[in-house]
KOLKE-930069 format. One record per residue (C-alpha): chain; x, z, y; residue number from 1. Coordinates in pm, whole numbers. Example, Ala and Ser with C-alpha at 12.3 -4.5 7.8 and 13.67 -1.06 7.14 Angstrom:
BEGIN
+----+--------+--------+--------+-----+
| ch |      X |      Z |      Y |   i |
+----+--------+--------+--------+-----+
|  A |   1230 |    780 |   -450 |   1 |
|  A |   1367 |    714 |   -106 |   2 |
+----+--------+--------+--------+-----+
// end
This chain:
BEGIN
+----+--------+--------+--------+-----+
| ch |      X |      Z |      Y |   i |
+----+--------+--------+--------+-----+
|  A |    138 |  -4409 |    223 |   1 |
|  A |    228 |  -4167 |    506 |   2 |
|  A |     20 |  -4163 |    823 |   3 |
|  A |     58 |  -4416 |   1051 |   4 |
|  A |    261 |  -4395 |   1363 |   5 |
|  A |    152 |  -4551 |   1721 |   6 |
|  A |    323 |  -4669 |   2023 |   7 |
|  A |    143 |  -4527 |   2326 |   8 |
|  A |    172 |  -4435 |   2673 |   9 |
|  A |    298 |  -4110 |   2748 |  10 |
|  A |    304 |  -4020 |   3122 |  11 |
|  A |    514 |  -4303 |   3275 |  12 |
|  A |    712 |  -4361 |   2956 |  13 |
|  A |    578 |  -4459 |   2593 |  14 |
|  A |    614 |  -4279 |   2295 |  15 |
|  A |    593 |  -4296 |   1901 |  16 |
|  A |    346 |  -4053 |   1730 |  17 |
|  A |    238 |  -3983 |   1424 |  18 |
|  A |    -84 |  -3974 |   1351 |  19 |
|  A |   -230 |  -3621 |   1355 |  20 |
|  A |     52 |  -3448 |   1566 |  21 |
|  A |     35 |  -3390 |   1880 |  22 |
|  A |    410 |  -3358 |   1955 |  23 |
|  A |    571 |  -3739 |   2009 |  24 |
|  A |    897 |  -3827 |   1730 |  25 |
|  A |   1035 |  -4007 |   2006 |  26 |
|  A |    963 |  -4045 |   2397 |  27 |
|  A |   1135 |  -4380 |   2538 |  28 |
|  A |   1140 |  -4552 |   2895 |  29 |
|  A |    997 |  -4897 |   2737 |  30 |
|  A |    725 |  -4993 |   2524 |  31 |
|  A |    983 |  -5204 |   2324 |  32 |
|  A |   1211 |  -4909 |   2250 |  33 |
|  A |    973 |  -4674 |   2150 |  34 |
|  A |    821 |  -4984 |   1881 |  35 |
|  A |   1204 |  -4994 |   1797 |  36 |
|  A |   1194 |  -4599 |   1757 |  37 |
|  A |    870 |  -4667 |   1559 |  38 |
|  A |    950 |  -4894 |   1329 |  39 |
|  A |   1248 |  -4707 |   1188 |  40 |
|  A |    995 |  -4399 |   1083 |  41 |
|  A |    772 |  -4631 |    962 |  42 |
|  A |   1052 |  -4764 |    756 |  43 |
|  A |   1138 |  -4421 |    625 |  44 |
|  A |    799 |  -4289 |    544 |  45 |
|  A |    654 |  -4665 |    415 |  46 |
|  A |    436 |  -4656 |    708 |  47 |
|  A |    200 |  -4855 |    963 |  48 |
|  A |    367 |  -4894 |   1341 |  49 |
|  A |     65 |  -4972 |   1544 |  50 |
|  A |    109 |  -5067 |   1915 |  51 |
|  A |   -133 |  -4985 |   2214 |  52 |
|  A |   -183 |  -5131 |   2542 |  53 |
|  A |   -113 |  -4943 |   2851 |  54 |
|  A |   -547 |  -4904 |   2858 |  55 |
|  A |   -481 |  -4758 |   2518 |  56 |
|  A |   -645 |  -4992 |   2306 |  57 |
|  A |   -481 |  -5141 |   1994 |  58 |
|  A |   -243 |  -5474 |   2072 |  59 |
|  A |    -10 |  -5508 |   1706 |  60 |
|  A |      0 |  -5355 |   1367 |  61 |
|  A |    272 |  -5400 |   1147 |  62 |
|  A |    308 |  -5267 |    786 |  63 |
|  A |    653 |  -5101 |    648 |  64 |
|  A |    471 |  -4976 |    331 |  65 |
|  A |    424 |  -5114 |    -21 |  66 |
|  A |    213 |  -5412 |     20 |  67 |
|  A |    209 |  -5655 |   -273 |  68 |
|  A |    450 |  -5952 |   -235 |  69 |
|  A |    313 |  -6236 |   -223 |  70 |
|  A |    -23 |  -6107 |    -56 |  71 |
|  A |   -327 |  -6096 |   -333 |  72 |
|  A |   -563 |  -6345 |   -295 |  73 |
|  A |   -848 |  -6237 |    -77 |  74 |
|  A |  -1102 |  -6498 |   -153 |  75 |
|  A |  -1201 |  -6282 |   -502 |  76 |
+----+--------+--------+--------+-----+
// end
């Protein structure tokens, strides 16, 4: 699976980055379009969006990658 890619603030606008780089794939006026932005990488590279708060700290992930379908059972 490719690395992850977040939805953060970037100065007074939000942005979708993957992790390790410092440059942003996209730079958008809303939280919701950069997720948008975000989620169509994610779909691409079979990827993890994960969403921050404006304080940074982790509100949402969503997976994009190849989890098993139906979900294994987690009780074993």
């Amino acid at each position: 699976m490719a690395a992850n890619i977040h939805v953060v603030p970037y100065d007074n606008e939000w942005a979708a980055k993957m992790e390790g780089y410092s440059n942003p794939l996209a730079i958008c006026p809303t939280q919701e379009l950069a997720r948008q932005a975000a989620v169509l990488y994610a779909k691409a590279l079979k990827s993890e969006v994960v969403i921050h708060r404006p304080d940074g700290t982790i509100r949402d992930k969503d997976s994009y990658g190849n989890d098993p379908f139906p979900p294994r059972d987690q009780r074993r």
